[in-house]
C-alpha positions in Angstrom: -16.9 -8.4 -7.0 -15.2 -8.0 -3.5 -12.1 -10.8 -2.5 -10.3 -10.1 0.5 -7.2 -12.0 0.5 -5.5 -13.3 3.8 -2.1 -11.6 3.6 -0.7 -11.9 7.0 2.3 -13.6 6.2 5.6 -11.9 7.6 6.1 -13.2 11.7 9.9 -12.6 13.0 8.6 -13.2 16.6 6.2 -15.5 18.3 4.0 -16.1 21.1 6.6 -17.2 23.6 9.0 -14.5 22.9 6.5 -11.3 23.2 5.2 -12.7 26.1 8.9 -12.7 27.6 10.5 -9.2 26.1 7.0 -7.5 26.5 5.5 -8.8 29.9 2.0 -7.6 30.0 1.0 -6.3 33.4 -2.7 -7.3 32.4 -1.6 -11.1 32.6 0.5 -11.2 35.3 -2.3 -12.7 37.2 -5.6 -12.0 38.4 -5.2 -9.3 40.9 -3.3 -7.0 38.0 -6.1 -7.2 35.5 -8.7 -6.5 38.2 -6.2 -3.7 39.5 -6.0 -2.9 35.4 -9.7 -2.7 34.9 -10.4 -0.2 38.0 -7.6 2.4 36.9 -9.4 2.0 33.3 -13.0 2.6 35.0 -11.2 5.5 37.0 -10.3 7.6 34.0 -13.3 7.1 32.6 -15.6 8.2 35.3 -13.3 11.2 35.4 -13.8 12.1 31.0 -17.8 11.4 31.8 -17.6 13.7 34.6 -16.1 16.6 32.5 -18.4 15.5 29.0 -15.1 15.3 27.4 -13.1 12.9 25.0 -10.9 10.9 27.3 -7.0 11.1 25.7 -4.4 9.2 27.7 -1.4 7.6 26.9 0.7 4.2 27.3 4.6 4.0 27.1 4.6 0.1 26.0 2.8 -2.3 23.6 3.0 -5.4 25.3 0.8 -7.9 23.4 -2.0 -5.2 23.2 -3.9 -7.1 26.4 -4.5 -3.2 28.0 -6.0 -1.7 25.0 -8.4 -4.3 24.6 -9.4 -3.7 28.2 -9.6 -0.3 27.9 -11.3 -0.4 24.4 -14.2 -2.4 25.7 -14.9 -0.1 28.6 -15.3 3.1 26.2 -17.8 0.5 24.2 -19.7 0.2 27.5 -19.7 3.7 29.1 -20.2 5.2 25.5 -17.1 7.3 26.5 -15.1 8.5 23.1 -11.5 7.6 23.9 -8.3 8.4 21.7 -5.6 5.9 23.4 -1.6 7.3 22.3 0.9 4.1 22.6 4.5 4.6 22.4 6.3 1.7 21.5 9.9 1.9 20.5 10.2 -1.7 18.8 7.7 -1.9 16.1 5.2 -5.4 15.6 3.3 -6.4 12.6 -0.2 -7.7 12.5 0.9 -10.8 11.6 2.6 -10.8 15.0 -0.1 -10.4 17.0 -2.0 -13.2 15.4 -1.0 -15.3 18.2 -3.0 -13.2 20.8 -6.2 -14.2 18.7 -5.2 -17.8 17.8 -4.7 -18.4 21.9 -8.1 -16.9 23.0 -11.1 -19.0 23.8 -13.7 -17.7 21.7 -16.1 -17.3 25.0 -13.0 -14.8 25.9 -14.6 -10.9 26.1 -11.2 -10.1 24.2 -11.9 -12.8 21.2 -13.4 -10.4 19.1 -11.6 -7.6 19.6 -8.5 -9.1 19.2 -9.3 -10.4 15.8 -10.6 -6.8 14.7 -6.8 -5.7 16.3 -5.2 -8.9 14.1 -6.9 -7.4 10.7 -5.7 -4.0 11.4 -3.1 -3.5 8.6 -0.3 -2.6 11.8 3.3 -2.6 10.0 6.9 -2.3 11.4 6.7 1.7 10.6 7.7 5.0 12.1 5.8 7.3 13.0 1.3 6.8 13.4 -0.4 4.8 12.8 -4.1 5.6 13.3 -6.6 3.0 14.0 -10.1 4.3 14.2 -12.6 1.7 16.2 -15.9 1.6 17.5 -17.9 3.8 14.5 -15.4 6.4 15.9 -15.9 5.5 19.5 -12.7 5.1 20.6 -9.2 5.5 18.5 -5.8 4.0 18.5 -3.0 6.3 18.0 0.3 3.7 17.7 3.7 5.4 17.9 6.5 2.9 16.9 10.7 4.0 17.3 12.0 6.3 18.7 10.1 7.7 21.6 11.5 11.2 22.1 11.3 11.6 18.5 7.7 11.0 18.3 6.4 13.1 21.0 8.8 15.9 19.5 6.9 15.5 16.6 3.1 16.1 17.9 1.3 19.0 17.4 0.2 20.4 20.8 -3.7 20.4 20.6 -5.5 22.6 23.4 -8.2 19.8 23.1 -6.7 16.7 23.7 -4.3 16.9 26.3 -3.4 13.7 28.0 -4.6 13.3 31.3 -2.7 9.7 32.3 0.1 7.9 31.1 0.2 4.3 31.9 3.4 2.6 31.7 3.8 -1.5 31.2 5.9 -2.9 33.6 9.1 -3.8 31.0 9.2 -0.2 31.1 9.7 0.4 34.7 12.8 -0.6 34.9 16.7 0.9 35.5 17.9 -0.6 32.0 14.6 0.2 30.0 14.7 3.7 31.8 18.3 4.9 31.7 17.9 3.8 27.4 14.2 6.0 26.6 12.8 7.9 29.7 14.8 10.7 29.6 14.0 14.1 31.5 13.8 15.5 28.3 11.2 13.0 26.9 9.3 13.9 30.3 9.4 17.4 29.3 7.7 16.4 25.9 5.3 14.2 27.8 4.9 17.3 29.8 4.3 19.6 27.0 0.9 17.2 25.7 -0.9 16.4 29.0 -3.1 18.3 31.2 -1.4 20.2 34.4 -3.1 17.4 36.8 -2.2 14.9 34.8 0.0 11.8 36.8 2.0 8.5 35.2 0.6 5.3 36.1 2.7 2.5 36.7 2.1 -1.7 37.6 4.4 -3.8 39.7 3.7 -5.4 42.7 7.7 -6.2 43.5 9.8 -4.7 46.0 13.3 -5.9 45.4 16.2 -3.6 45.1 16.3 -3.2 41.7 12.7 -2.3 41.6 12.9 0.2 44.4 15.6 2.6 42.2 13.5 2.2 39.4 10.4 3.9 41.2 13.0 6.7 42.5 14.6 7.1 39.3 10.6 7.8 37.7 9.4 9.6 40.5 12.7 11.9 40.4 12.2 12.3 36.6 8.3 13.0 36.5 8.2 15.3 39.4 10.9 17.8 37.8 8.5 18.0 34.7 5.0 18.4 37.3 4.2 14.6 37.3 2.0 13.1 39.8 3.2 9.2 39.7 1.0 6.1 41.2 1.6 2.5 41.5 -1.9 0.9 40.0 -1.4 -2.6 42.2 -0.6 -0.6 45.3 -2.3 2.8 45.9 -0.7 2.8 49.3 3.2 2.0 48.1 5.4 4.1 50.1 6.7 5.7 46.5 3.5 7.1 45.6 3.8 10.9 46.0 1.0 13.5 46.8 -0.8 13.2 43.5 -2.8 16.1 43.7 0.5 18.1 44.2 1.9 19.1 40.8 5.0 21.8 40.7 3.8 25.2 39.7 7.6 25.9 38.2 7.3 22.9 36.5 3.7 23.7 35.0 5.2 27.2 34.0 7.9 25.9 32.1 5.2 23.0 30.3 3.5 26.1 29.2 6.7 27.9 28.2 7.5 24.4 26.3 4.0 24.7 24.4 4.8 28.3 23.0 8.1 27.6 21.8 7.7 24.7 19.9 4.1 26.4 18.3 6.8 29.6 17.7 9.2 27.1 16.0 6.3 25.6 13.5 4.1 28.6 13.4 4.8 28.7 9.9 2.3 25.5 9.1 -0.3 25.5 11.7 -3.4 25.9 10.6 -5.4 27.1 13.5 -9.2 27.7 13.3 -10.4 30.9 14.4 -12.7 31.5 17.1 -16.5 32.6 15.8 -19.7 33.7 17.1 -21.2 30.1 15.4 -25.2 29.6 15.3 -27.0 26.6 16.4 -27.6 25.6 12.3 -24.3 26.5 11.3 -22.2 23.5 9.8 -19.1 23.2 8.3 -19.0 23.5 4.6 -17.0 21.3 2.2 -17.2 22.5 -1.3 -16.7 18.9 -3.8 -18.1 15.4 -3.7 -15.1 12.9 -4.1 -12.6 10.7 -2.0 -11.5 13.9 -0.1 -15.0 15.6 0.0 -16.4 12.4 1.4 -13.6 11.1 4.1 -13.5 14.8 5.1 -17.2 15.0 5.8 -16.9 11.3 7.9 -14.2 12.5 10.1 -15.6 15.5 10.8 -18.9 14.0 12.2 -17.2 11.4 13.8 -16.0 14.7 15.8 -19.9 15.5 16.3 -19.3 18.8 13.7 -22.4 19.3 11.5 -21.2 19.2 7.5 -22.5 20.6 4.5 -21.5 19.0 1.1 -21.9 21.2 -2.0 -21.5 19.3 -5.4 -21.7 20.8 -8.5 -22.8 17.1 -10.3 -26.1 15.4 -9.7 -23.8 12.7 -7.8 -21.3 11.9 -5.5 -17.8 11.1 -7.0 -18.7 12.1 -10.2 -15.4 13.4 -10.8 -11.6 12.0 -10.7 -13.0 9.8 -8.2 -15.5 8.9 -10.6 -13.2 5.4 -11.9 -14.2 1.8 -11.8 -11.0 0.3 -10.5 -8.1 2.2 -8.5 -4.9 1.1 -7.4 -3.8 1.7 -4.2 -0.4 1.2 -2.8 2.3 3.8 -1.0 4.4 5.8 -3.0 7.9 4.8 -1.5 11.4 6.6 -2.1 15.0 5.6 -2.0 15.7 7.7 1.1 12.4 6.8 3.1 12.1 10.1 2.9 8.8 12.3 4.7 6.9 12.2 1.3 7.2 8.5 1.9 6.6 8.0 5.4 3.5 9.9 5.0 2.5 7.8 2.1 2.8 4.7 4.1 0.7 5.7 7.2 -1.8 7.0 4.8 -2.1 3.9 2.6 -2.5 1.9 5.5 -5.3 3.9 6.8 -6.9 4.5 3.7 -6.8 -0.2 4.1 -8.6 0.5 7.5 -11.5 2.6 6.2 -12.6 0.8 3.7 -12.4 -2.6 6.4 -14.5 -0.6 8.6 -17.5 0.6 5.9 -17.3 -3.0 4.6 -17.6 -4.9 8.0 -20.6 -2.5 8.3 -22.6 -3.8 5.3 -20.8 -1.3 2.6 -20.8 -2.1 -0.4 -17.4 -1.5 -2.2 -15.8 -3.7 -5.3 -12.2 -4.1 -4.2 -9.5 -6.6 -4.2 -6.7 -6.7 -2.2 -5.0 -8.4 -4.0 -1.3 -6.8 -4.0 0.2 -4.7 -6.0 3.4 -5.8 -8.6 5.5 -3.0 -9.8 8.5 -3.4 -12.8 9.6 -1.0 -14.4 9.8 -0.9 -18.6 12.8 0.6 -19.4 16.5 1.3 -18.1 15.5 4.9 -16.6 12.3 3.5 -14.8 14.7 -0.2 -13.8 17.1 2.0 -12.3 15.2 3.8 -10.3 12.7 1.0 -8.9 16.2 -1.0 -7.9 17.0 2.1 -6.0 14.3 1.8 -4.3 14.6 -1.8 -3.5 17.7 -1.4 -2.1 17.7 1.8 -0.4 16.2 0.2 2.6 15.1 -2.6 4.4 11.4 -2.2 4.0 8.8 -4.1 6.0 7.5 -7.3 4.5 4.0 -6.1 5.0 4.9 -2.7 3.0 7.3 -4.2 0.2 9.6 -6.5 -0.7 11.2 -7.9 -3.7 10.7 -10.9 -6.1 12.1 -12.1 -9.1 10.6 -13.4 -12.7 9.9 -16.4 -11.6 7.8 -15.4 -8.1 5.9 -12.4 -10.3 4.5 -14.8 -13.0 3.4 -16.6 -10.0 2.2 -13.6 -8.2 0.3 -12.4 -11.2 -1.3 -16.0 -12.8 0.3 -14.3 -16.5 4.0 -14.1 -17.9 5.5 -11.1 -16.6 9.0 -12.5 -16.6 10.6 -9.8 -15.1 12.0 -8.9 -11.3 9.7 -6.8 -9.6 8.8 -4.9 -6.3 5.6 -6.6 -4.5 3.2 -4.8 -2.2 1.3 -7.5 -0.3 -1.4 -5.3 1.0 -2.2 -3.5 -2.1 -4.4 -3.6 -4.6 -7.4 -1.9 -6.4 -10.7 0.0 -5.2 -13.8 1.1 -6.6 -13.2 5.1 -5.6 -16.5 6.2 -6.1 -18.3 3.5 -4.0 -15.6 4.1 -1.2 -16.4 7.9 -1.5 -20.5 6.9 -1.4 -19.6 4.4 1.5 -18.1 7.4 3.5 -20.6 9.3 3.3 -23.5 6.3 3.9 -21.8 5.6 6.7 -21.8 9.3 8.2 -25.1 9.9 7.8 -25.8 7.3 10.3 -23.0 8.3 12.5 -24.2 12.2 12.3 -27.6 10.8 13.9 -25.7 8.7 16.8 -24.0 11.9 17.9 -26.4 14.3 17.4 -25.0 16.3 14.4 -26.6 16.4 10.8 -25.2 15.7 7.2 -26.3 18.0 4.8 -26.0 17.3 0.6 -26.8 20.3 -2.0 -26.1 18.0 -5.2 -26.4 20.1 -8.7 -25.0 23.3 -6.6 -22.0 24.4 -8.4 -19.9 27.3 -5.9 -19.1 30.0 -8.1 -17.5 32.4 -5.7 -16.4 33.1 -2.0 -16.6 36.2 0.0 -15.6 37.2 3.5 -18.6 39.3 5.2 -19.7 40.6 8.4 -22.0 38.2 10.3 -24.3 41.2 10.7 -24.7 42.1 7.1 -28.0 40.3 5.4 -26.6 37.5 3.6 -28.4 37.7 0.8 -28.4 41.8 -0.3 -27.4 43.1 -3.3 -25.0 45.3 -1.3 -22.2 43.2 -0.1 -19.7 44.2 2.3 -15.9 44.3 0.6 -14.2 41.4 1.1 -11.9 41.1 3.9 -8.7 39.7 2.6 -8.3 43.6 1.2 -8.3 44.7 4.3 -5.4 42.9 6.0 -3.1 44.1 8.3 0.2 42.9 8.0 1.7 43.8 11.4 -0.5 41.0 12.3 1.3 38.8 10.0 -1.4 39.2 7.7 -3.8 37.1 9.6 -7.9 37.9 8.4 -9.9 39.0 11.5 -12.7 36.7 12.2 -14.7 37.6 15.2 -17.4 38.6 13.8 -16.7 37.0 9.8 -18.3 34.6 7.4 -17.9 33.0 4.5 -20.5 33.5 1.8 -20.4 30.9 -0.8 -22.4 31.7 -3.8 -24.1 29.4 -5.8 -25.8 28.6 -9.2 -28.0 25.8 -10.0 -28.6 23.7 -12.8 -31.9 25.7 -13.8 -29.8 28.8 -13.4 -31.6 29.8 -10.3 -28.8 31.7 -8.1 -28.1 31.4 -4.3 -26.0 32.1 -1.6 -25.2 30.7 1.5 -23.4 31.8 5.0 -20.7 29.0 6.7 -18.3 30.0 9.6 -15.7 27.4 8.1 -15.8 26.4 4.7 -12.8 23.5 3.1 -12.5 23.6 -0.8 -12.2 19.9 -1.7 -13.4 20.6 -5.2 -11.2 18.8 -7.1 -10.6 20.2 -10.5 -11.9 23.2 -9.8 -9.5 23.7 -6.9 -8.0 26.9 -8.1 -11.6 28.4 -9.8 -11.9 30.6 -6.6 -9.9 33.9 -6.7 -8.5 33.1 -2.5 -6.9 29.9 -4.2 -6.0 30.9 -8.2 -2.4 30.9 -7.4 -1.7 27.8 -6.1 0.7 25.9 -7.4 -1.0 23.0 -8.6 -2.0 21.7 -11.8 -4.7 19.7 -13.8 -3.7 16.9 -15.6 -6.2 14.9 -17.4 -6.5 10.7 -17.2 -8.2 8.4 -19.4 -8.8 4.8 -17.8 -9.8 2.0 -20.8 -11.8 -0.1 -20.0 -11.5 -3.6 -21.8 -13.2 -7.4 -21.3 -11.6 -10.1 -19.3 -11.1 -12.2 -21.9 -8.1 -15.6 -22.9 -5.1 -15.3 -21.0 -5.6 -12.0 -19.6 -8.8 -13.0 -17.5 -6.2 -14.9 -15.1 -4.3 -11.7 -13.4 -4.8 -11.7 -10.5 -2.5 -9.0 -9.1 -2.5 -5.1 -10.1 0.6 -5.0 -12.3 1.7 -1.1 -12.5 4.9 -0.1 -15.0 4.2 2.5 -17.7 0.6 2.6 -16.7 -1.2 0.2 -15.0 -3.7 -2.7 -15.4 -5.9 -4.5 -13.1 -7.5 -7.6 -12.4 -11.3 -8.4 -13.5 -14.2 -6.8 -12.0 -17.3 -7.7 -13.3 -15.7 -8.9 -16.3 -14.0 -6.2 -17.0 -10.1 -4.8 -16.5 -9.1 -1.2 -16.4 -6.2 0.3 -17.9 -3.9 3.4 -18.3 -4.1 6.2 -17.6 -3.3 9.1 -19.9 -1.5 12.3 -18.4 -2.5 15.3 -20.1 -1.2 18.6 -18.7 -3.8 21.5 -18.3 -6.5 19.9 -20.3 -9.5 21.9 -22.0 -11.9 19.1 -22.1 -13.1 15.2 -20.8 -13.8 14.1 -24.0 -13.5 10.6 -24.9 -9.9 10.5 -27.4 -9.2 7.8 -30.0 -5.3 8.5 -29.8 -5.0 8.0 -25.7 -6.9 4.5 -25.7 -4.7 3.1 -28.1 -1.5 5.3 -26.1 -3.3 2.8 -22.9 -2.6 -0.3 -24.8 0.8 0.6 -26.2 2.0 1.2 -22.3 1.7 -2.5 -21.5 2.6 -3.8 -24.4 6.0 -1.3 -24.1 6.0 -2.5 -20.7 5.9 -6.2 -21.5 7.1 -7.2 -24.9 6.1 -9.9 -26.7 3.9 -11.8 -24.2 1.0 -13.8 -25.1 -1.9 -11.9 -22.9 -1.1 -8.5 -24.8 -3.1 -9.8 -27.6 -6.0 -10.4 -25.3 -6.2 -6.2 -24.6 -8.9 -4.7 -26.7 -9.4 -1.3 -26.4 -11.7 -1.4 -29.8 -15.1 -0.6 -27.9 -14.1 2.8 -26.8 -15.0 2.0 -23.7 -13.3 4.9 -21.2 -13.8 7.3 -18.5 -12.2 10.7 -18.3 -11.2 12.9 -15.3 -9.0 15.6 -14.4 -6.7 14.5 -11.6 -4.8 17.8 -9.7 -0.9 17.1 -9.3 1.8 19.0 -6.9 5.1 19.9 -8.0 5.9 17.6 -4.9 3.1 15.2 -5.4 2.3 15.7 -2.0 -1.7 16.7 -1.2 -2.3 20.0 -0.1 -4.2 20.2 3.0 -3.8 23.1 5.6 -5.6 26.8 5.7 -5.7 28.5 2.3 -2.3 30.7 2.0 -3.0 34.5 1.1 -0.6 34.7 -1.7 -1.1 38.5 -2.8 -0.3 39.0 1.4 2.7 36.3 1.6 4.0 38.6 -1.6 3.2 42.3 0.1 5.0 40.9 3.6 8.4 39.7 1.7 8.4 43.6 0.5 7.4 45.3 3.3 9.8 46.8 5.8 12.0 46.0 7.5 11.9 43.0 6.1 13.3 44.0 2.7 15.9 45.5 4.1 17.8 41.7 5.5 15.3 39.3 3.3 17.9 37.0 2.9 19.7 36.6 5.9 19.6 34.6 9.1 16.6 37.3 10.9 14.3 37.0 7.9 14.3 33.0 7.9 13.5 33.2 12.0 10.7 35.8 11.2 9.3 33.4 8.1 9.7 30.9 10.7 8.0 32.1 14.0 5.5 34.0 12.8 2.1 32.1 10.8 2.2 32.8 7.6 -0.6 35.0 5.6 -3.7 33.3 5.1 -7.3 33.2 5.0 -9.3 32.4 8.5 -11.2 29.9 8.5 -10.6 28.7 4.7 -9.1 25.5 4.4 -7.9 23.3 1.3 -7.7 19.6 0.9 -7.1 18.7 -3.1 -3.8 18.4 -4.9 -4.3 14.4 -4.2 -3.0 13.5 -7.7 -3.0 10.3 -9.2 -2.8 8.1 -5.8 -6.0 10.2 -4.2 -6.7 6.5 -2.9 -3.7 6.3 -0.6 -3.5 10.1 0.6 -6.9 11.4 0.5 -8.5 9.6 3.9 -5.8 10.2 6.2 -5.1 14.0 4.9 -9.3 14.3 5.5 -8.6 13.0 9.1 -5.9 15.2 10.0 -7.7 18.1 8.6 -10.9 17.2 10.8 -8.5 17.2 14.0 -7.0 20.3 12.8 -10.8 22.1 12.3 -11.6 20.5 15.5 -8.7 21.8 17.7 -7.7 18.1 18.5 -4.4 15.9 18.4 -3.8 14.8 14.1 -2.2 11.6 13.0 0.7 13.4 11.7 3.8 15.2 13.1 4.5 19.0 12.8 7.3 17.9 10.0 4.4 16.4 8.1 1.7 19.4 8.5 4.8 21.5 7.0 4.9 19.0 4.2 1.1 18.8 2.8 0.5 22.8 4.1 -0.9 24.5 1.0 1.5 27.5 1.5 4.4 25.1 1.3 5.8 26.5 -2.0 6.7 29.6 -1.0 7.4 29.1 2.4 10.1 26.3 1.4 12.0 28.7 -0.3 11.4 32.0 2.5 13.1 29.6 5.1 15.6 28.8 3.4 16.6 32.5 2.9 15.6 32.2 -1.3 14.1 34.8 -3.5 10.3 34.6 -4.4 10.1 34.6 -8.3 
């Protein structure tokens, strides 16, 4: 069953009012969008000319008129775009309805406005990643505070912006003297190409007007800005664009290494190697992140191998009927949170896109209803509730009355309501990924290859020289590492060999320059990654017939456990949390335990009689769970080296003071080239698992990741130790 509800429901500003506050210089009449279209065809004759992915930039939404423009001249040239849009006050999808509603359908924009309508935007900081096109051309949407967002991007030698484009409510004294700062120019600066120049549109010449342009052109030349006037490429304040300051360039580059140097700590930066024509990337698992990994990655034209260890895909944790999916919120808003939002809401947009492609994937967004079931759990969930204003189209609040509505069954209690939630089938959204890049590997000339029954016992680091598969293997060369290199692996010349048995006990090996270990449960079976800190916990979902009252939910309900709608007349329910488990057999005790949670949820109603767990109907899978609950996604730390670095000299010698957290700081921490993890996705693998794949694609790839350098600390696998180096603690 797949129901797609219409939940577009919160608008706080309409037509008439975006079209005054956000003037768009597309509509300002004919000669502008002409004027519009040519500076879009410009750039991207230039990206075909250099066989490149085009990246520019936009300061300004408007009502979204430019994007669509520029998003249906990539479709026609071919020409893979990433558009960044900086927008300091946030809009909703629901707010840009209108745009859709007051199209013609013969419009070029009607459909492409509707796909923008659909796109799950909310009012939040920070990213918010659209990917469009099969790939072809991405939306990166900054919302608040300007400076703060461009701090926060990760310089990315790949994807350096080559325009910026600026709407004309931004070219003005008021909008300028409150956001475009020199020192937001500097950041501008720090992630666009040396020739790169700032478009402005306005064809006006009044006074106010004229001190605008010198204002811009007096800020963007001190940070090595060309700046043109789209309408008029012969206005009198239009500098010499190919003239860019040398100084200024200098100090851009200066910019680049001291903000790397203040997050070296959490990059994860691939390693240059000598990389055959049949090498791909390896990914060792099959689920959520295996699968989202894999698509991103050939969406980037890399070549992927999958190794599974089952004789499926998403055999595993991801292996469960029914999923919820919904953001994991705090009090505070705090960065767990933030990231939780922007990856629940992409996490929406993927499974869109594979289902507007023919997909098939049971899901129901159908919202999700969360109460809690006892004073600890009530306290908390009103803490969050009130700690801040959340955006309708994230949460909101409802009482007894608006939850029994909300869920068609007698809840009777107040409640916290995510309108855009709801429940997936994981596995067919981790089968969907990968359908879908199969057929995107052969658009962009990559391949997709699958080793199913291939369980990856070991990993070694050899020399690309050696035979791969003798007997006499060189050492490994995470023993060899030099640590006044802060104990980085050398790679030049390096592999990884990934050996492999087979179901019939046949043995194998095989080479990768770049290998991810997405594995899942057996995230920590590899001796590079047995010290991680994270841990198994096992789940068991009941499953139980839609049957009486219970058949008419028709809202996830989640408190002590969860339950979901019908799916094939069916509901699931639970899940059990079992630390460190030594087996996935089916237990007696934890199906009843399922049933107890809702009824200790929600005593004494009427549809608790209808949940039968007396088939023994279950599935069982091992979920992997941070201290944090944050995924872990980054290069693999070298603990053993992170260890012999804290008690090496001179660092010993002032390991707690002021110099040791700078060094911990500026210098990348000990890890393993070319080895990268993405696991630790926990219980809500739904929400986090897509976007964390995309960012570690970008990452591999050397281009610009939906998340800021604060985030990249956040979901590094090395976190745990680095937390408490920069903050001048002892490591236990």
């Amino acid at each position: 069953m797949t129901k797609l509800t219409t939940d577009f429901l919160f608008i706080d500003r309409d037509c008439a009012t975006f079209s005054a506050k956000y003037p768009s210089s597309y509509c300002q009449n004919p000669d502008n969008a002409s004027s519009i279209r040519h500076y879009h065809q410009t750039v991207l004759s230039d990206a075909a000319v250099s066989n490149k992915t085009l990246s520019i930039a936009q300061i300004g939404f408007g009502i979204g008129m430019e994007l669509m423009s520029l998003w249906q001249l990539s479709l026609t040239k071919n020409q893979k775009t990433l558009l960044s849009i900086f927008e300091p006050n946030p809009i909703n999808s629901a707010e840009l309805g209108f745009l859709h509603q007051h199209l013609d359908k013969q419009d070029p924009f009607y459909e492409l406005a509707l796909v923008l309508q659909q796109a799950c935007i909310a009012k939040i900081s920070g990213c918010q990643r659209l990917v469009l096109a099969k790939g072809l051309f991405t939306v990166d949407l900054y919302f608040g505070s300007l400076l703060e967002n461009c701090q926060g991007i990760p310089n990315a030698e790949k994807m350096l912006i080559s325009n910026w484009h600026c709407l004309p409510h931004t070219i003005t004294s008021q909008y300028i003297d409150q956001y475009l700062s020199e020192k937001l120019l500097w950041q501008m600066g720090r992630l666009s190409e040396d020739t790169a120049n700032i478009h402005y549109f306005d064809s006006a010449s009044d006074n106010d007007n004229a001190t605008s342009f010198k204002q811009l052109n007096l800020l963007a030349s001190r940070s090595g800005f060309g700046v043109n006037n789209i309408f008029n490429q012969k206005s009198e304040c239009q500098p010499d664009t190919q003239k860019h300051d040398s100084i200024a360039l200098q100090e851009r580059q200066a910019l680049r290494r001291s903000t790397d140097s203040h997050y070296a700590y959490c990059l994860s930066p691939c390693s240059e190697h000598h990389q055959s024509s049949d090498d791909t990337i390896a990914i060792i698992g099959g689920g959520i992140a295996a699968a989202h990994l894999a698509l991103s990655l050939i969406e980037r034209g890399q070549s992927v191998t999958i190794y599974c260890k089952d004789n499926q895909l998403a055999d595993g944790a991801s292996g469960n009927k029914q999923g919820a999916i919904y953001p994991l919120l705090t009090p505070d808003n705090n960065l767990m949170s933030q990231y939780f939002q922007q990856a629940f809401l992409f996490s929406r947009r993927r499974l869109q896109q594979l289902t507007a492609l023919g997909h098939q994937i049971d899901h129901q967004f159908c919202g999700v209803l969360q109460t809690g079931f006892d004073e600890r759990s009530d306290a908390r969930l009103n803490k969050i509730m009130l700690g801040q204003q959340w955006p309708k189209e994230i949460a909101f609040s409802v009482n007894a009355e608006q939850a029994n509505q909300l869920a068609k069954i007698d809840i009777n209690k107040n409640g916290f309501y995510y309108p855009w939630a709801g429940w997936i089938c994981p596995f067919e959204f981790a089968q969907a990924a990968i359908a879908h890049a199969t057929s995107v590997a052969e658009k962009n000339g990559c391949k997709l290859i699958i080793k199913l029954n291939t369980k990856i016992n070991s990993l070694e680091r050899v020399n690309s020289l050696e035979r791969v598969n003798s007997p006499e293997r060189v050492n490994s060369l995470e023993h060899d590492i030099d640590l006044t290199q802060d104990g980085k692996v050398p790679s030049q010349s390096a592999y990884w060999q990934l050996n492999a048995s087979h179901d019939n006990e046949q043995h194998d090996s095989f080479r990768h320059g770049k290998v991810v270990i997405a594995s899942g449960a057996q995230l920590t079976d590899f001796k590079q990654t047995k010290l991680l800190q994270v841990t198994g916990f096992r789940g068991q979902v009941s499953h139980i017939p839609s049957q009486g009252e219970l058949a008419q939910l028709d809202t996830v309900i989640c408190a002590h456990g969860y339950l979901t709608p019908s799916n094939n007349q069916r509901h699931c329910v639970g899940a059990s949390y079992v630390k460190s488990p030594d087996n996935v057999d089916y237990s007696p005790t934890e199906q009843l335990e399922n049933a107890q949670k809702m009824h200790q949820s929600f005593p004494e109603r009427n549809w608790l009689c209808d949940i039968d767990v007396s088939a023994a109907s279950a599935r069982v899978g091992v979920r992997m769970v941070t201290r944090d609950h944050c995924p872990m996604m980054g290069l693999a730390p070298n603990v053993e080296a992170i260890y012999a670095q804290y008690n090496q000299q001179p660092l010993e010698q002032h390991q707690h003071s002021p110099a040791s957290r700078k060094f911990w700081q500026q210098h990348q921490a000990p890890s393993y080239d070319n080895l990268f993890i993405l696991g630790g996705l926990g219980s809500r693998g739904l929400s986090s698992g897509p976007l964390a794949a995309e960012a570690l694609a970008a990452m591999i790839c050397n281009h610009t990741p939906p998340l800021s350098y604060e985030m990249l600390a956040m979901l590094n696998p090395n976190r745990m130790w680095l937390r408490k180096l920069l903050k001048g603690k002892a490591l236990s």
